[in-house]
TORMIGU-62766 format. One line per 3 residues: number of its first residue (from 1); their letters; for each residue x negated, y negated, z negated of C-alpha. Coordinates in steps of 0.05 Angstrom, whole numbers, plus 5000, padded with zeros to 4 digits. Each point is the difference from the previous one (the first is absolute). Layout:
<nodes>
NUM> a> X/Y/Z ~ ... .
</nodes>
This chain:
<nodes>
1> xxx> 5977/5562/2799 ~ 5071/4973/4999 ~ 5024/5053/4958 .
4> xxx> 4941/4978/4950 ~ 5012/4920/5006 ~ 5074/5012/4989 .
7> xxx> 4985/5032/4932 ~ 4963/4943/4983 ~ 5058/4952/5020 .
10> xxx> 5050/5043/4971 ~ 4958/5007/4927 ~ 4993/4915/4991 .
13> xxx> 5075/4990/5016 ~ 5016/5049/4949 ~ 4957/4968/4950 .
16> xxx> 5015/4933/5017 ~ 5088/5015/5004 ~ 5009/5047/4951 .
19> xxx> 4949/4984/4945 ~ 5019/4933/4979 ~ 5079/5030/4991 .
22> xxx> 4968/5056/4956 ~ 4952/4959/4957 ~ 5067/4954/4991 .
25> xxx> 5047/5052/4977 ~ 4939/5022/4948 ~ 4988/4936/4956 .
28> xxx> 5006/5047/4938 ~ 4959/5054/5020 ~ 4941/4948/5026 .
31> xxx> 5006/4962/4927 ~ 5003/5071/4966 ~ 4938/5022/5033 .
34> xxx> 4964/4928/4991 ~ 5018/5010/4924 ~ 4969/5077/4994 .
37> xxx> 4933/4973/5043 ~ 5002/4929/4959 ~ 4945/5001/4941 .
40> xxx> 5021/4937/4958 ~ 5058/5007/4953 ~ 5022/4936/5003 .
43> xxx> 5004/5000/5083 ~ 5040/5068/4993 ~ 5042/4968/4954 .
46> xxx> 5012/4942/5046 ~ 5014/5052/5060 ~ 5051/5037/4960 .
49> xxx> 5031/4933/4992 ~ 5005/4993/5078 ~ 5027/5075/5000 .
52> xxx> 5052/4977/4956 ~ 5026/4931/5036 ~ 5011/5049/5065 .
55> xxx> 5061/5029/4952 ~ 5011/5061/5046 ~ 5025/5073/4985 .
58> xxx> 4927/5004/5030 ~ 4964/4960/4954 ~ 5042/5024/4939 .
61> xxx> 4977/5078/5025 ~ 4928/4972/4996 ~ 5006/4971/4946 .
64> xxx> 5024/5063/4962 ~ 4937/5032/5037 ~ 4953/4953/4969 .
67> xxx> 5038/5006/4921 ~ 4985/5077/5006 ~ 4920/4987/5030 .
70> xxx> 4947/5026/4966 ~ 4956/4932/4997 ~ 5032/4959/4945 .
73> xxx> 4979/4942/5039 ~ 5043/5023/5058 ~ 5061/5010/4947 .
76> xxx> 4985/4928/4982 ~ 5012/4978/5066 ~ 5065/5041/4997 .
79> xxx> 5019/4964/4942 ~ 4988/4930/5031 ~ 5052/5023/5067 .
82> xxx> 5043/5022/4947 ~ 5002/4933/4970 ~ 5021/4966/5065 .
85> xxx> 5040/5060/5032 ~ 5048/4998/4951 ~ 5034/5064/5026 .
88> xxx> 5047/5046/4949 ~ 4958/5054/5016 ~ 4930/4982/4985 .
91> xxx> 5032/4952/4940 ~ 5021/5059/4975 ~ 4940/5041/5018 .
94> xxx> 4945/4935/4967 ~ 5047/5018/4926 ~ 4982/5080/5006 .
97> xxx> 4928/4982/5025 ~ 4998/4943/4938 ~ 5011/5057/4947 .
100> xxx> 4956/5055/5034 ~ 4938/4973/5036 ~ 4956/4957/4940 .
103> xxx> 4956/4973/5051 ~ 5053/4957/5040 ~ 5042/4995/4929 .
106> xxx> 4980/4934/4974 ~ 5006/4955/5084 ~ 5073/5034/4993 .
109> xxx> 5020/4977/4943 ~ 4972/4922/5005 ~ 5045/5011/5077 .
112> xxx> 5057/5029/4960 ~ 4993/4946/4937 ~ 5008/4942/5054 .
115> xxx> 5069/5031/5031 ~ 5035/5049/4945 ~ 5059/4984/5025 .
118> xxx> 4984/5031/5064 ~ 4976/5070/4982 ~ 5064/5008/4939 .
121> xxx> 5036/5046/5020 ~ 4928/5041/5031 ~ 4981/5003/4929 .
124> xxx> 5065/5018/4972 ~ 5003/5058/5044 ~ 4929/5017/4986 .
127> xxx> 5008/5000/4927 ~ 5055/5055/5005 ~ 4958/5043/5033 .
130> xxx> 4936/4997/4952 ~ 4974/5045/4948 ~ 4948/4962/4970 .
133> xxx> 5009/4956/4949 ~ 4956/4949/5015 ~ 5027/4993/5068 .
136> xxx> 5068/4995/4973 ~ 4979/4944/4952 ~ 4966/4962/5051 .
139> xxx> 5055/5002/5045 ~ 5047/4981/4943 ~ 4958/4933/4984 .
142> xxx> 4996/4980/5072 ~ 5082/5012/5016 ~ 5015/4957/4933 .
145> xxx> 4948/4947/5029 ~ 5048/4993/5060 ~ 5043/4965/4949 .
148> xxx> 5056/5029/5048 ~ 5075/5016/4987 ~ 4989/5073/5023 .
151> xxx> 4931/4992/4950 ~ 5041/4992/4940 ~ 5052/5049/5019 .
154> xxx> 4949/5049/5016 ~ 4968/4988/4934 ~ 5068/5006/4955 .
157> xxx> 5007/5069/5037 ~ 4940/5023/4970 ~ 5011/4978/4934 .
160> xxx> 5068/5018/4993 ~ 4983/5082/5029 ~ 4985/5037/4943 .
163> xxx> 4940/5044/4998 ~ 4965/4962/5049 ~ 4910/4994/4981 .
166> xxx> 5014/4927/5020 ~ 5050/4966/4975 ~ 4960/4963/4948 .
169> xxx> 4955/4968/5052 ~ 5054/4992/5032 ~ 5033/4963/4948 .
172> xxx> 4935/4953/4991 ~ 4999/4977/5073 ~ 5074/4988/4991 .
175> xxx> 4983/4952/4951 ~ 4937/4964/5028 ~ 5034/4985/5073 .
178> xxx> 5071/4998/4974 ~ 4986/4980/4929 ~ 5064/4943/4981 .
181> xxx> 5051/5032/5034 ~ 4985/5073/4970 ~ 4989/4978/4929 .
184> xxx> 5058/5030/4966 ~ 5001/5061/5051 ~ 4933/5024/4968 .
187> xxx> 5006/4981/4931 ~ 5063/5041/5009 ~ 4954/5065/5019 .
190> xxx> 4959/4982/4923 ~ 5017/5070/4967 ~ 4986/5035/5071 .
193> xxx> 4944/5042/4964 ~ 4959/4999/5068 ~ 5008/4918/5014 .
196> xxx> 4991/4975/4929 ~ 4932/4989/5008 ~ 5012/4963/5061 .
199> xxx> 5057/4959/4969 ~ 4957/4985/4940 ~ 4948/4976/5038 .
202> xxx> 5049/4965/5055 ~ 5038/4959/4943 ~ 4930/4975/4978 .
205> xxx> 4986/4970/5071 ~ 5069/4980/5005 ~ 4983/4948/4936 .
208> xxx> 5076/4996/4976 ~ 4985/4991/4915 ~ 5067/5033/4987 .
211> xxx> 4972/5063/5016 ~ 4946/4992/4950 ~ 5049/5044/4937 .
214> xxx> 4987/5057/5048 ~ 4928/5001/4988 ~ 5008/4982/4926 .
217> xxx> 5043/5069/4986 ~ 4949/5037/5041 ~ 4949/4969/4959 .
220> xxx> 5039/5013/4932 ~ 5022/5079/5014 ~ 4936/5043/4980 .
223> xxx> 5033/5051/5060 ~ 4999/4958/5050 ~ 4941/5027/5047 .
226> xxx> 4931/4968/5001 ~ 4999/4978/5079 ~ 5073/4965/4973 .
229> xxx> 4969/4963/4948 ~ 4936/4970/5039 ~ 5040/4980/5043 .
232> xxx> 5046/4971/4952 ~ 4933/4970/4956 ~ 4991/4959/5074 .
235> xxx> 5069/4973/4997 ~ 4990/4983/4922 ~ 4934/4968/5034 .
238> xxx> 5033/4955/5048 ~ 5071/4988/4962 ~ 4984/5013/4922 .
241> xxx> 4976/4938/4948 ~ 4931/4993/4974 ~ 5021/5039/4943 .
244> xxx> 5032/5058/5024 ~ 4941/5013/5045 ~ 4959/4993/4944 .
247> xxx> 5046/5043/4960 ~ 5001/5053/5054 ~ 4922/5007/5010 .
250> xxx> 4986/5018/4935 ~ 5052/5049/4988 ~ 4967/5026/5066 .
253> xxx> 4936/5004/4978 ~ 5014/5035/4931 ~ 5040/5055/5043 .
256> xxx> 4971/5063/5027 ~ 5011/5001/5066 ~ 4945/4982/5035 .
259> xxx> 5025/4978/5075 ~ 5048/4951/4974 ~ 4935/4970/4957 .
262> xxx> 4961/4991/5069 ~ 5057/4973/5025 ~ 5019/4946/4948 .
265> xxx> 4923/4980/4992 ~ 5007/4985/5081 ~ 5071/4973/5000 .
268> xxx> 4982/4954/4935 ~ 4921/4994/5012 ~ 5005/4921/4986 .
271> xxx> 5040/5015/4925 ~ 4944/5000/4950 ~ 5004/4989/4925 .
274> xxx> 4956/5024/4943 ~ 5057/5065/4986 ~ 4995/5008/5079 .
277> xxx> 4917/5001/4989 ~ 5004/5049/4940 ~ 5047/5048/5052 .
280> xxx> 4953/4999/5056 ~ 4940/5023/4960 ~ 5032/5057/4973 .
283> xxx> 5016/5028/5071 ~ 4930/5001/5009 ~ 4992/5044/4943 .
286> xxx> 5067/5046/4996 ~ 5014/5004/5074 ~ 4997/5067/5036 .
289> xxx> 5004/4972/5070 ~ 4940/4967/5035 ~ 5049/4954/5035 .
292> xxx> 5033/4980/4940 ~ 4925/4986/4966 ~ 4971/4958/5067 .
295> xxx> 5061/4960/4999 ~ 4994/4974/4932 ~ 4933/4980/5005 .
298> xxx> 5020/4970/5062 ~ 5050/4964/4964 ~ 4957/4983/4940 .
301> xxx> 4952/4962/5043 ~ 5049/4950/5002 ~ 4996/4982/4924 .
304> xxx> 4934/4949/4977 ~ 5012/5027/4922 ~ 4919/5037/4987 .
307> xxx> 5034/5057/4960 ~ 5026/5033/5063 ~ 4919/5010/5013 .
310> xxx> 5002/5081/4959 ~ 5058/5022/5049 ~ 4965/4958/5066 .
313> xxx> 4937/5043/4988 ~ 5046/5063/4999 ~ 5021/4988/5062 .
316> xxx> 4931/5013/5030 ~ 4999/5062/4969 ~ 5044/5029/5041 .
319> xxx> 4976/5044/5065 ~ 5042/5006/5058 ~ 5058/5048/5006 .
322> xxx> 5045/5011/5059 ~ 5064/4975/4998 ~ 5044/5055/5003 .
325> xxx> 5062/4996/5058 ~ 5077/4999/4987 ~ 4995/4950/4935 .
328> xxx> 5062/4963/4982 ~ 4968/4939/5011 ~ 4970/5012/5064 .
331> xxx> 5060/5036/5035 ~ 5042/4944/4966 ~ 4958/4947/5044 .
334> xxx> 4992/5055/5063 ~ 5078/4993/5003 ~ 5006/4922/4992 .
337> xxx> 4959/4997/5061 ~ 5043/5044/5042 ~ 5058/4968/4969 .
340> xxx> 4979/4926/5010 ~ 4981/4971/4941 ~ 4935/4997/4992 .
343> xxx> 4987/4928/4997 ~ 5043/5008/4938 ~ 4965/5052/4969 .
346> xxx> 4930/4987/5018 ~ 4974/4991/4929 ~ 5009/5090/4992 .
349> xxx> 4951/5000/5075 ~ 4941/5010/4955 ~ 4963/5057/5025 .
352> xxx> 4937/5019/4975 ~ 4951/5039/5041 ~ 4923/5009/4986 .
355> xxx> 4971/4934/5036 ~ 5058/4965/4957 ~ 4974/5043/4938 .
358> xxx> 4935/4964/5010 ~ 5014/4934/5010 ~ 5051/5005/4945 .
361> xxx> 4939/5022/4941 ~ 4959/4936/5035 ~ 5061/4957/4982 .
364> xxx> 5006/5027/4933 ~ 4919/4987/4990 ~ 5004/4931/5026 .
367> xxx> 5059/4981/4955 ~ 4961/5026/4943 ~ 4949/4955/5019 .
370> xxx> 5037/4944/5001 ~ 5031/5010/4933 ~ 4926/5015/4965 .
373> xxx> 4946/4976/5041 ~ 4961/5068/5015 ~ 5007/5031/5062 .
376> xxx> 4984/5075/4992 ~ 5033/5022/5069 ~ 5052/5054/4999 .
379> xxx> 4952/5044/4952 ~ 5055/5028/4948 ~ 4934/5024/4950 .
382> xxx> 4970/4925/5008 ~ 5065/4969/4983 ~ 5015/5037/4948 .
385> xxx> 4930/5001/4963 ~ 4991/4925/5004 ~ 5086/4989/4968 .
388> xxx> 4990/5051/4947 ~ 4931/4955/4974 ~ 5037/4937/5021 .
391> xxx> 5052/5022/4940 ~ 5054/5036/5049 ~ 5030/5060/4986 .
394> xxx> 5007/5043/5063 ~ 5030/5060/5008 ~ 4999/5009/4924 .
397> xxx> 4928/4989/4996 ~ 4971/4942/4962 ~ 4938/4977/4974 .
400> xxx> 5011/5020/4928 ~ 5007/5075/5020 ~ 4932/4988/5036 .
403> xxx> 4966/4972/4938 ~ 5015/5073/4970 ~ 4974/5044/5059 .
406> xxx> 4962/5052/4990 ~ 4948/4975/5048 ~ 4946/4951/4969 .
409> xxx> 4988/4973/5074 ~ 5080/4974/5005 ~ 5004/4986/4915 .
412> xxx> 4936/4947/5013 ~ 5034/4974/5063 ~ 5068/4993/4965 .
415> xxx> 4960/4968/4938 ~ 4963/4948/5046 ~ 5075/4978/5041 .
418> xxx> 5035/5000/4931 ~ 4952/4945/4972 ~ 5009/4959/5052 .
421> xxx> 5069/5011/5014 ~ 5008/4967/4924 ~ 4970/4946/5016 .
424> xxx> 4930/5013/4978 ~ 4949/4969/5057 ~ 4952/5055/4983 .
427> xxx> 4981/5066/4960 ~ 4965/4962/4951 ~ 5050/4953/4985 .
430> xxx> 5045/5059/4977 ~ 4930/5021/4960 ~ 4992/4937/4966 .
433> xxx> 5073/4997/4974 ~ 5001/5070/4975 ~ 4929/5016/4984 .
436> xxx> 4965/5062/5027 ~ 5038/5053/4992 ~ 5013/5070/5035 .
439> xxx> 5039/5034/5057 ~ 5058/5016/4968 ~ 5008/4934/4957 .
442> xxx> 4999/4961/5057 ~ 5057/5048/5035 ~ 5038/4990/4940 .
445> xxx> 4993/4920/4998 ~ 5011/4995/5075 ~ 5059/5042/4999 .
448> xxx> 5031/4959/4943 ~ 4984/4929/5041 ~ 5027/5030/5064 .
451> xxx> 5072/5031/4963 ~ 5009/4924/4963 ~ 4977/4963/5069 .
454> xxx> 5063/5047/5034 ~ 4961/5046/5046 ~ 5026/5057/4972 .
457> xxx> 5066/4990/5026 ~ 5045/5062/5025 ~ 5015/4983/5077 .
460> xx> 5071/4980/5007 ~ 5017/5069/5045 .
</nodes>
């Protein structure tokens, strides 16, 4: 019996001594464990916190525990003790974890925005040691952001290595973050055959006017290569005179190349004149790409003049094609967005997918509206019948070439919108001026009326 009560005694002092020391000494593991059996994200997150103000080897080996967990909400809560551990070894670990695990990605880089300074040199390293491109480039954005000596040092390293896939971006976050004091640096690096682009586009941003010949040579050298010379039609966009924009457009236009077109109707979509008018309507006839078509119209929609109505209507005749991948135009944009400049070069963005497709023919229909009063939806066959008796000639048809057909049904519906396209209120006004008389008199007489009234007139393209 004394044997059994001193067991008893013996157990309680144990628990009561030697407990409190050990549940002490284990802070990190008892927070670790309340984070696994916690079930709201935002309380793990605020227990990772805690984990991370005990700034322990301890809590740092949790920590790293918690990054490599197979809950993403438990790797959030990793990332929060990173945040306030601020050890070199899960600093350095939070970089590797902010390029490989897309579910924590975006909380490491708002912690990472707020203290670049902090994790420099982590990403430097890092960036040596990745493959990926995109990795690389996103590592090569946030280091310039740092806006740090070692930054810009890092970044001149890169541009000056030959050979290396990033020296161009590297070049463009060069001159966002360091953009005065490298000026002449990268304008030096202009006939660097990999930069130019970036140059180009960098000396636009940059805004100094005596750069502007540049663009005009580009512009005037029938060599010079088409992704050179939109670029260059944007600088003649923000630097050129009324006139040489003007000037430019049309020479455009007339041209054959069809992704500089797209992109002078988007760089100079506001530039309208009656030679401008004439140029869009023929790319709705003679142009092989969809693109090239849609954009016109797009851009004719901005003129009020009632004899853009024919080449309107053809833009509902037009059925849906995939845009095909790796256009001049598009990869041309594609890199201005890796490269920075976007916001410069928004106007070539234009992307047309289906839903786009569709809401594009309902803006073409309700622009035609507008300039004639009918409202035949986006039907191409409705348009088009109701123009060609109105007097329009669309797609080479007219009403004249009707009045010949060899189907009575459309000759006596041509006869009937002929008369009162002249003028006459009714049939039998036409009657009473001419007498009766048969078919092909009347044809004849109509025909004549319609040819001396102008509706026989060639379209312009």
């Amino acid at each position: 019996m004394k044997l059994q009560i001193f067991s008893i005694y013996f157990m309680f002092l144990f628990t009561f001594l030697f407990y409190p020391i050990q549940a002490k000494d284990s802070k990190e593991q008892i927070l670790h464990e309340a984070i696994i059996r916690e079930s709201s994200l935002s309380r793990k997150k605020t227990l990772g916190e805690k984990l991370g103000n005990l700034k322990t080897p301890e809590a740092a080996d949790v920590t790293i525990k918690l990054l490599s967990d197979t809950s993403y909400w438990n790797r959030e809560a990793g990332v929060s003790a990173c945040m306030v551990l601020k050890m070199e070894k899960t600093d350095n670990l939070l970089i590797q974890k902010m390029l490989s695990d897309h579910m924590i990605k975006s909380s490491i880089q708002t912690i990472v925005s707020k203290e670049p300074n902090r994790y420099l040199l982590y990403m430097i390293e890092n960036y040596k040691d990745s493959y990926r491109k995109k990795d690389r480039e996103e590592l090569i954005q946030l280091i310039a952001k740092t806006k740090h000596k070692y930054a810009k040092d890092f970044l001149l390293k890169l541009i000056e290595k030959a050979g290396s896939p990033d020296r161009s971006v590297a070049l463009t976050y060069l001159g966002k973050y360091f953009s005065k004091e490298s000026y002449s640096f990268i304008r030096q690096q202009i006939n660097e055959k990999e930069l130019r682009l970036s140059v180009l586009s960098y000396l636009i941003e940059f805004d100094n006017k005596k750069d502007y010949p540049i663009f005009t040579d580009i512009l005037k050298n029938s060599n010079s290569p088409v992704e050179e010379k939109i670029i260059s039609l944007k600088a003649l966009e923000h630097w050129g005179t009324q006139e040489e924009k003007y000037s430019e457009y049309v020479k455009v236009l007339e041209a054959e190349e069809e992704s500089l077109k797209i992109g002078a109707m988007q760089i100079f979509k506001d530039l309208r004149n009656t030679r401008i008018q004439l140029l869009l309507c023929k790319q709705m006839k003679i142009a092989r790409k969809q693109s090239t078509r849609v954009i016109a119209a797009k851009t004719l929609m901005e003129f009020r003049d009632k004899s853009i109505v024919p080449y309107l209507i053809l833009g509902l005749k037009e059925k849906y094609s995939r845009q095909k991948s790796g256009s001049i135009l598009g990869n041309l944009f594609m890199n201005m967005i890796t490269l920075g400049f976007a916001g410069t070069f928004k106007e070539l963005s234009y992307q047309m997918d289906e839903n786009k497709f569709s809401k594009h023919k309902e803006k073409l229909s309700l622009k035609l509206k507008e300039l004639t009063g009918r409202d035949y939806g986006t039907s191409y066959r409705n348009w088009k019948d109701w123009a060609i008796y109105s007097g329009y000639t669309v797609d080479g048809n007219n009403i004249i070439q009707i009045l010949y057909s060899a189907y009575p049904k459309e000759r006596a519906k041509a006869i009937e919108n002929a008369i009162l396209l002249l003028g006459y209120k009714t049939k039998y006004k036409f009657l009473d001026k001419y007498g009766k008389i048969g078919e092909l008199e009347t044809i004849k007489i109509l025909t004549e009326e319609l040819i001396e009234k102008g509706y026989l007139q060639d379209e312009d393209y």
